[in-house]
C-alpha positions as CSV (number, residue, x, y, z in Angstrom):
1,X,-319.9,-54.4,-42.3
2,X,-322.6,-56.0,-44.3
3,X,-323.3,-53.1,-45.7
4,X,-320.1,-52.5,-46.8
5,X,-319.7,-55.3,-48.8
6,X,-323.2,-56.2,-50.4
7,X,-324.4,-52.6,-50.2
8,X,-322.3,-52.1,-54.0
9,X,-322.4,-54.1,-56.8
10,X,-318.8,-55.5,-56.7
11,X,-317.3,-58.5,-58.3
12,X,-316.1,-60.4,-54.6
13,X,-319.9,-60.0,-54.0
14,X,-320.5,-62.6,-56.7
15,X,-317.6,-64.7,-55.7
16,X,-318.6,-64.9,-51.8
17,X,-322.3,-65.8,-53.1
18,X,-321.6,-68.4,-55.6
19,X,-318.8,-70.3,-53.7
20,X,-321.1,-70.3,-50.5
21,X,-323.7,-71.6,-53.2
22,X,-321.6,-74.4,-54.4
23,X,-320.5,-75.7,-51.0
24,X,-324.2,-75.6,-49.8
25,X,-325.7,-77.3,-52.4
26,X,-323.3,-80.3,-51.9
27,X,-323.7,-80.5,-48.6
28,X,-327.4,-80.2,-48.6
29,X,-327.9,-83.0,-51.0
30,X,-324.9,-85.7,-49.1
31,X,-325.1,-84.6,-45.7
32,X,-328.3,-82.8,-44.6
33,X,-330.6,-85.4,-46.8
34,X,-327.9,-88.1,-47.5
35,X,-329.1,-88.8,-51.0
36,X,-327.3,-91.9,-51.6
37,X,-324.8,-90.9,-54.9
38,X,-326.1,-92.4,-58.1
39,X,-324.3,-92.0,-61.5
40,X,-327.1,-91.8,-63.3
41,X,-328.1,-88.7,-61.8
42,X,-325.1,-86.7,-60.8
43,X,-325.0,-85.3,-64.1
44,X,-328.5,-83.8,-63.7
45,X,-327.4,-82.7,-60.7
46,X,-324.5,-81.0,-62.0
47,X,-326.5,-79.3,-64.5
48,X,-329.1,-78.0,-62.1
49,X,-326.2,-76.7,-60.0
50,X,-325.0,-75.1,-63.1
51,X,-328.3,-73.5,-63.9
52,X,-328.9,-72.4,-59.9
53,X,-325.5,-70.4,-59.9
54,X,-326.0,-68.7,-63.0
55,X,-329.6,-67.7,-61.4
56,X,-327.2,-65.4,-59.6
57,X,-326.3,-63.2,-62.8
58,X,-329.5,-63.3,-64.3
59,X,-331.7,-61.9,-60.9
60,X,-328.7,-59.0,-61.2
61,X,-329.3,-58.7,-64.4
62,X,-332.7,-58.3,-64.1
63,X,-332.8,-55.9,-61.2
64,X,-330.1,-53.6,-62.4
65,X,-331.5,-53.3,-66.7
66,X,-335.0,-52.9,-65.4
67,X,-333.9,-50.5,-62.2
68,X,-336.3,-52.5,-60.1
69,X,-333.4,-51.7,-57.0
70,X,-330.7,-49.3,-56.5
71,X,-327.5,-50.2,-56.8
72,X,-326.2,-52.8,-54.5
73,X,-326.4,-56.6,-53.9
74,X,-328.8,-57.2,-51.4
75,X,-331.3,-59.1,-54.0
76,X,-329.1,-62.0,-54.8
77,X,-327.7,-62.7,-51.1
78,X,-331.4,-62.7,-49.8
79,X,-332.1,-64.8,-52.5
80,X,-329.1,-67.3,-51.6
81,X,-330.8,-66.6,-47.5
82,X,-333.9,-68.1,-48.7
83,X,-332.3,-71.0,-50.3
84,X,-331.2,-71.7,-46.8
85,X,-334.4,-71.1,-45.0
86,X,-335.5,-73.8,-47.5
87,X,-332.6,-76.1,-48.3
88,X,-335.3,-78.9,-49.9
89,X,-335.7,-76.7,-52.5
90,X,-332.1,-77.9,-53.7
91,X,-333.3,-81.6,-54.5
92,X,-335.6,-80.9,-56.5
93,X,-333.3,-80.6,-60.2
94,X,-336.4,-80.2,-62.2
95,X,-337.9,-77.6,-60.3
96,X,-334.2,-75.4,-60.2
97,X,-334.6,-76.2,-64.2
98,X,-338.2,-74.8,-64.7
99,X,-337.3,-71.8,-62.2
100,X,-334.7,-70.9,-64.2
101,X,-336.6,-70.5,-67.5
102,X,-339.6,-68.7,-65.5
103,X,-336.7,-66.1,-64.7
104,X,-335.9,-65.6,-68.5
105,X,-339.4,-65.4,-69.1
106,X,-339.6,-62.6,-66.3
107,X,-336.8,-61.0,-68.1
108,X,-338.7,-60.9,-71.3
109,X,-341.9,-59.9,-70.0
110,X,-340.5,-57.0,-68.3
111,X,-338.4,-55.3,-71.0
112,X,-342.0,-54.8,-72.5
113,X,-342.1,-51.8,-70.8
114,X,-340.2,-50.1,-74.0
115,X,-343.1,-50.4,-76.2
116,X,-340.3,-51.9,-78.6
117,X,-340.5,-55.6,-80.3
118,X,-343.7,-56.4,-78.1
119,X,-344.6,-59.6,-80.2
120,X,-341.4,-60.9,-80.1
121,X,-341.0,-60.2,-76.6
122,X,-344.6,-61.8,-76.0
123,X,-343.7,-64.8,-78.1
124,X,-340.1,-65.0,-76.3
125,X,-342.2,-65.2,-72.9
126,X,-344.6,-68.1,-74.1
127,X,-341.8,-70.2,-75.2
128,X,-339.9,-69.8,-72.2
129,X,-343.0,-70.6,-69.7
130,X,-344.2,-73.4,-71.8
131,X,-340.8,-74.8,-71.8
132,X,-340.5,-74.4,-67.8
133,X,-344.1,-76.1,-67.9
134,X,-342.0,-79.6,-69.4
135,X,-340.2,-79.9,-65.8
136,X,-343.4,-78.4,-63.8
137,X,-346.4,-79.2,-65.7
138,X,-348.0,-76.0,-63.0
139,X,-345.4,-73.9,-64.3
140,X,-348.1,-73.2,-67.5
141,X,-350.1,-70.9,-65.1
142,X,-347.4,-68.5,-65.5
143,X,-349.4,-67.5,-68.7
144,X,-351.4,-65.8,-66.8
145,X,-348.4,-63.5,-66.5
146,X,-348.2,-62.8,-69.9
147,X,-351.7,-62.4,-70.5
148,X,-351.7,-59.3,-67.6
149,X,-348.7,-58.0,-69.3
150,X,-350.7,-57.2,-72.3
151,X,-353.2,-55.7,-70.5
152,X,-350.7,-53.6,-69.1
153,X,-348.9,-52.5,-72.4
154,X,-351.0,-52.7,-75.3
155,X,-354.2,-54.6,-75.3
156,X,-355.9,-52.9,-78.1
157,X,-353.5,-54.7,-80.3
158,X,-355.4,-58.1,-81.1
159,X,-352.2,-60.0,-82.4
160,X,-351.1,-59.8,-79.0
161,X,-353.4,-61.8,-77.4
162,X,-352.9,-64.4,-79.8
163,X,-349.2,-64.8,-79.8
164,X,-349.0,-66.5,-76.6
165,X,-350.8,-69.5,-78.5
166,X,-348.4,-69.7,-81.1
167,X,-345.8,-69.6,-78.6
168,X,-346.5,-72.4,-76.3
169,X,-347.6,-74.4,-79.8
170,X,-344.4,-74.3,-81.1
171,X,-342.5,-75.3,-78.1
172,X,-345.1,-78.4,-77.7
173,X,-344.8,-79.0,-81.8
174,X,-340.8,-79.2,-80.7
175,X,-340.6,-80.7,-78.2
176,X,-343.5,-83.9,-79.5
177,X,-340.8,-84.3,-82.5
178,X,-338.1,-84.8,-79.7
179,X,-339.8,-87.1,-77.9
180,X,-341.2,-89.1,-80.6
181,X,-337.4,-89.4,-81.7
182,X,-336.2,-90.8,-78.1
183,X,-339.3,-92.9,-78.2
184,X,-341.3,-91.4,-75.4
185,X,-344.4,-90.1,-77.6
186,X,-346.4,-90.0,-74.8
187,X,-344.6,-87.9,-72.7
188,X,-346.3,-85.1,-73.2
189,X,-349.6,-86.4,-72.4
190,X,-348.2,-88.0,-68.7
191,X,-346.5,-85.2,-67.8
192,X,-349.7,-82.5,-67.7
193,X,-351.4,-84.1,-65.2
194,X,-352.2,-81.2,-63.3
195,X,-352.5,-83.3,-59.6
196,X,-353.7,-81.4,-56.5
197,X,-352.9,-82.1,-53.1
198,X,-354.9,-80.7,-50.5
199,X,-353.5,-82.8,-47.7
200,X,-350.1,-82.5,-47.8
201,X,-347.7,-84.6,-45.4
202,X,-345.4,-81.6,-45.5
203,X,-347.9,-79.2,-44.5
204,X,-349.5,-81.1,-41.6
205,X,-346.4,-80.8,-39.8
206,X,-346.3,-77.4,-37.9
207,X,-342.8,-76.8,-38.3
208,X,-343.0,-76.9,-42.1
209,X,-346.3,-74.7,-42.2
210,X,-345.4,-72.2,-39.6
211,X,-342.3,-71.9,-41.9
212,X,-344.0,-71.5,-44.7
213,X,-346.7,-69.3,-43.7
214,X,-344.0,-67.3,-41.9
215,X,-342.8,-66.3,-45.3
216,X,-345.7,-65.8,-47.3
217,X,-347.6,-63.1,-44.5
218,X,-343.8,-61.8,-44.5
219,X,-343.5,-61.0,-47.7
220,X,-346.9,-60.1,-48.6
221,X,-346.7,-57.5,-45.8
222,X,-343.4,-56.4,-47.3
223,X,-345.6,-56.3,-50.9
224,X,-348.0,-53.7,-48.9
225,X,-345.4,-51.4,-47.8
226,X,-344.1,-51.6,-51.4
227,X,-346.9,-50.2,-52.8
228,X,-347.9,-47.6,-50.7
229,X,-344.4,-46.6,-51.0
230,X,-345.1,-46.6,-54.7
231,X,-348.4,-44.9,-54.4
232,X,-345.9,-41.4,-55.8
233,X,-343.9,-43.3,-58.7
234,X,-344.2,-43.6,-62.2
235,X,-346.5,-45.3,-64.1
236,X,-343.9,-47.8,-65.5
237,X,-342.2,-48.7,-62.3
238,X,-345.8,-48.9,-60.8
239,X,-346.5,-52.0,-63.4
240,X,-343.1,-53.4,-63.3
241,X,-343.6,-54.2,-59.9
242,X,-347.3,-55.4,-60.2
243,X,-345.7,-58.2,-63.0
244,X,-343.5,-59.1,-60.5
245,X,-346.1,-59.3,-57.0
246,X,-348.4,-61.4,-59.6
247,X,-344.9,-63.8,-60.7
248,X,-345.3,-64.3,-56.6
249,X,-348.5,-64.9,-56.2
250,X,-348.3,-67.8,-58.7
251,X,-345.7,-69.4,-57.6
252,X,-347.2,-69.3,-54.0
253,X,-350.6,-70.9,-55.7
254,X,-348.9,-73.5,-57.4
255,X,-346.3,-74.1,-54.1
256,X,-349.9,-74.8,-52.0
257,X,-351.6,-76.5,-55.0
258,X,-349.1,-79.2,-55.3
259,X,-346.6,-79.7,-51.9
260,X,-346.9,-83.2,-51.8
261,X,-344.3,-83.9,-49.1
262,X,-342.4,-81.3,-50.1
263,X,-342.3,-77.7,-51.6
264,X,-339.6,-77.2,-54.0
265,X,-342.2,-75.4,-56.3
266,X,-341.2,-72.1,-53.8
267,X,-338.4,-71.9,-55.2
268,X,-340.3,-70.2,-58.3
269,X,-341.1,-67.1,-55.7
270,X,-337.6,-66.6,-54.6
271,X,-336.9,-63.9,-57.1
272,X,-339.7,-61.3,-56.3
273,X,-339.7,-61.7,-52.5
274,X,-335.8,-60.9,-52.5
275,X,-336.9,-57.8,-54.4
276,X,-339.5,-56.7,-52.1
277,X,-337.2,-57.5,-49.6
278,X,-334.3,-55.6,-50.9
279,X,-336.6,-52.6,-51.7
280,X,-337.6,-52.8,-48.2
281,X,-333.8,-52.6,-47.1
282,X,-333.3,-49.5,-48.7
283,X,-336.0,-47.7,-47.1
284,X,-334.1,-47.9,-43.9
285,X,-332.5,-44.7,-44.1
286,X,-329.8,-45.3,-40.3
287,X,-326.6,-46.8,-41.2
288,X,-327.1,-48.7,-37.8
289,X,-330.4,-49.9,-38.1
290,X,-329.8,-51.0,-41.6
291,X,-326.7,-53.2,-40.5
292,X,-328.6,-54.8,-37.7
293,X,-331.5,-55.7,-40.2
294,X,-328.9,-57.1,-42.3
295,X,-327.3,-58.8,-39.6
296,X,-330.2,-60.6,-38.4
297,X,-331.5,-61.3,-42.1
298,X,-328.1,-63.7,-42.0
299,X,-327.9,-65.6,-38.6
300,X,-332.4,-66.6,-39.4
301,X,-332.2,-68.2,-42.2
302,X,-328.5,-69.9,-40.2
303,X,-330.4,-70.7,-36.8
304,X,-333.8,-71.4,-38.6
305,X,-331.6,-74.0,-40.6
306,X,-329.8,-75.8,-38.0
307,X,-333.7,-75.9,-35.6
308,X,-335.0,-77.6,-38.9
309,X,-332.4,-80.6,-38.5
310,X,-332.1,-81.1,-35.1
């Protein structure tokens, strides 16, 4: 039955998904947290909820232009199944903001593969990191991204590996003006601060780590399979999904750099686990054993929700 519907790309696939995605991110930020309603901020929050639903067409958009999956819609309902498994994720506005604009940059980064418009692509992917980096100062390390993607593509090109320099100049050049304009010159300067915590609250409790190691060893194991999978394909499909195992792994540093009582920042590694874990579905090759898979990849993330608030 699951199958059925998500296992195509059809337009009451995006309906169920974003409707569920509305009602949840509501009733995660009133009723599960209670966050007392403010108008001051309900307009951010209407933005970020703006920003996470349309997350939804550019993960499909992704996934399909770049063929990183066949043809179905497994990638955005695991995606919307890991929201769940992490509902804290949704109070964090900033963090839904900066995750967006990493996913653009992702976009960019991987349409490099064409060999076509490299240093505008490059440049395109510096602006978009460096402005995810002005709601997550971490976000920045996603440079390191764009740095491996030239090594990928075309490093003998020298240009290249100075156009991510230009890129995140002219965003902070921009984005100075603006603030010196709303009177907050210093912005810049208090926002990079760069803060580690070792000794997260959130961590010492064992229901929050065993979560979250639960998912990193999972997907990380999922990554393995990938690859040896992969160990027959193409060259190009071979570094597309190295760029995106590497957009995991930095999110998961920068997650366990900085989860001071709490861990929105996983939200950034959303997107490459539901592809490893959509590649992973399709490699079940039984109808039946595919649908109980499914099955049980929706009542977890349900059963692991209501466990976390009882």
């Amino acid at each position: 039955m699951i199958s059925s519907i998500f296992g195509k790309t059809k337009p009451i696939n995006y309906i169920l998904i974003l409707s569920f995605l509305f009602v949840f991110y509501w009733f995660t930020v009133f009723i599960l947290y209670s966050i007392p309603y403010n108008s001051n901020t309900i307009l951010l929050q209407i933005v970020a909820l703006g920003v996470l639903l349309f997350d939804i067409f550019i993960i499909n958009f992704i996934v399909k232009r770049n063929k990183i999956t066949a043809d179905h819609s497994y990638t955005i309902l695991f995606f919307t199944l890991l929201i769940l498994i992490f509902p804290e994720t949704l109070l964090d506005n900033y963090s839904i903001i900066c995750s967006f604009f990493l996913l653009i940059a992702l976009r960019r980064l991987l349409s490099i593969k064409s060999l076509k418009a490299i240093k505008i692509k490059l440049f395109d992917a510096s602006m978009w990191v460096a402005i995810a980096s002005l709601f997550y100062d971490w976000a920045i390390l996603f440079l390191i991204l764009v740095y491996i993607t030239i090594y990928l593509y075309n490093p003998k090109n020298i240009r290249n590996w100075i156009i991510p320099f230009i890129g995140v100049a002219t965003v902070f050049l921009i984005a100075s003006a603006v603030f010196i304009l709303i009177d907050q010159p210093e912005y810049i300067l208090n926002h990079y601060k760069f803060t580690v915590s070792t000794t997260s609250e959130y961590l010492l409790e064992w229901r929050h780590s065993l979560r979250l190691l639960t998912y990193i060893f999972a997907i990380l194991f999922l990554i393995v399979l990938m690859f040896i999978k992969l160990s027959s394909c193409g060259q190009g499909r071979i570094n597309t999904m190295r760029l995106i195992n590497i957009f995991f792994l930095i999110g998961i540093t920068i997650t366990l750099l900085n989860s001071n009582h709490e861990i929105s920042p996983i939200l950034m590694t959303f997107f490459p686990a539901t592809v490893f874990m959509s590649n992973y579905i399709e490699t079940i090759k039984k109808p039946n054993i595919k649908e109980i898979a499914l099955i049980a990849s929706i009542i977890i993330p349900f059963i692991i929700l209501l466990i976390r608030f009882i």
